[in-house]
N, C-alpha and C positions, 0 to 999 in steps of 0.2 A: 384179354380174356373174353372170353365169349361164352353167352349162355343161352339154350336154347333160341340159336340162330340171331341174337341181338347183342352187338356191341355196348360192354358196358365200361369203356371207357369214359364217361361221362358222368351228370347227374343223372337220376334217372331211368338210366340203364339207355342213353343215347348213347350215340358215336358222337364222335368232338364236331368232324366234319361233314356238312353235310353231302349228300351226293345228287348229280344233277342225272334228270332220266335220258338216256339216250338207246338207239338201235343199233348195234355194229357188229361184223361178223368178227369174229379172233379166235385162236387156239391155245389149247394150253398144251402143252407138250411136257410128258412127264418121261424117265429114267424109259419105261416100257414103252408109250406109245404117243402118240398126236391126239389129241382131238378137237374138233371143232365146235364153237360155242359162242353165245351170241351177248355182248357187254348190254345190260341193261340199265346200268346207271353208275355213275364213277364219281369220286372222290380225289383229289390228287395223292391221298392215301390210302384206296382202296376200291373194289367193285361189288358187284352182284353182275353174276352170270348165268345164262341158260346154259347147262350143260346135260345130255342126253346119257352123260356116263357115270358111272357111279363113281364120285371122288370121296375122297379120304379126308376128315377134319386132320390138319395137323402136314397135312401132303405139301412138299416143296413142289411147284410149277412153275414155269416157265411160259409166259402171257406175251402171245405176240398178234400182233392187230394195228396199222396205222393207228398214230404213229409210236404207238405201247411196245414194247419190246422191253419186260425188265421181267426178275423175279418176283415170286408173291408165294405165299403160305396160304391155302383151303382154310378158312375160320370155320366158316359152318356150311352146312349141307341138309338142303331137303327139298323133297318132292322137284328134282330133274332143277333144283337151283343152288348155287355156292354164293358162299362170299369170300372174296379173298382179300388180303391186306398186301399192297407192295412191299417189296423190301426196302425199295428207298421211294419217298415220296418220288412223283412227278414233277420236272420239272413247271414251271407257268406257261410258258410256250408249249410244252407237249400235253400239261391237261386243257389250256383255251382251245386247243388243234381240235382232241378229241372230245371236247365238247362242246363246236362248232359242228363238228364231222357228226357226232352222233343226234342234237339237233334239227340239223337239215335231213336229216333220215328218217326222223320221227315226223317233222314237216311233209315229207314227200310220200310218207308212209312205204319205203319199200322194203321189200323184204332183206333181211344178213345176206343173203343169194343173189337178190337182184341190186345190192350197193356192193357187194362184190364185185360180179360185173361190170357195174358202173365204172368203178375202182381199176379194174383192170383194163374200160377201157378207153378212158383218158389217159392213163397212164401208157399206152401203147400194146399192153401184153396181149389184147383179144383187139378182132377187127370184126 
């Protein structure tokens, strides 16, 4: 349950888990469209993301972004930010990944755009 935008899964009105701050581009892809959006801090049971489009508390999406690829449900939303909760935690291997990955981003200061690129090209896709 969530209330004006804070987990209160907890005492408090914390979330259980904490989340670590990271930089990473990803999308969420809903029923109608894509969009692109930037992970700013994660949880192996949840996020906070920059998102430039109006999402829906309550919205099923679909979260993809090295190496994040899973479901997640919109908790709260405001001012061009969401949080969502996965559907199944992260595995330990996949939240150490992305929060190594997201880390060295915030270290290097680069933009979601330019570790994109980065990304794409080590990986081969850009030259």
């Amino acid at each position: 349950m969530s209330e004006f935008g804070k987990r209160i899964d907890g005492p408090g009105g914390r979330r259980i888990m904490p989340r670590d701050p990271v930089s990473l581009p990803a999308s969420i892809i809903t029923i109608e469209h894509a969009y692109p959006v930037a992970l700013l801090d994660v949880s192996p049971a949840g996020a906070k993301l920059r998102c430039e489009e109006p999402m829906r508390v309550g919205q099923d999406v679909w979260i993809r972004g090295a190496p994040v690829n899973t479901l997640a449900e919109i908790m709260w939303c405001n001012d061009g930010m969401c949080g969502i909760r996965f559907d199944a935690e992260l595995s330990a291997r996949d939240y150490e990944h992305l929060r190594q990955l997201g880390t060295w981003t915030l270290v290097t200061q680069l933009s979601p755009d330019e570790q994109q690129a980065a990304d794409d090209w080590s990986n081969g896709v850009a030259r």
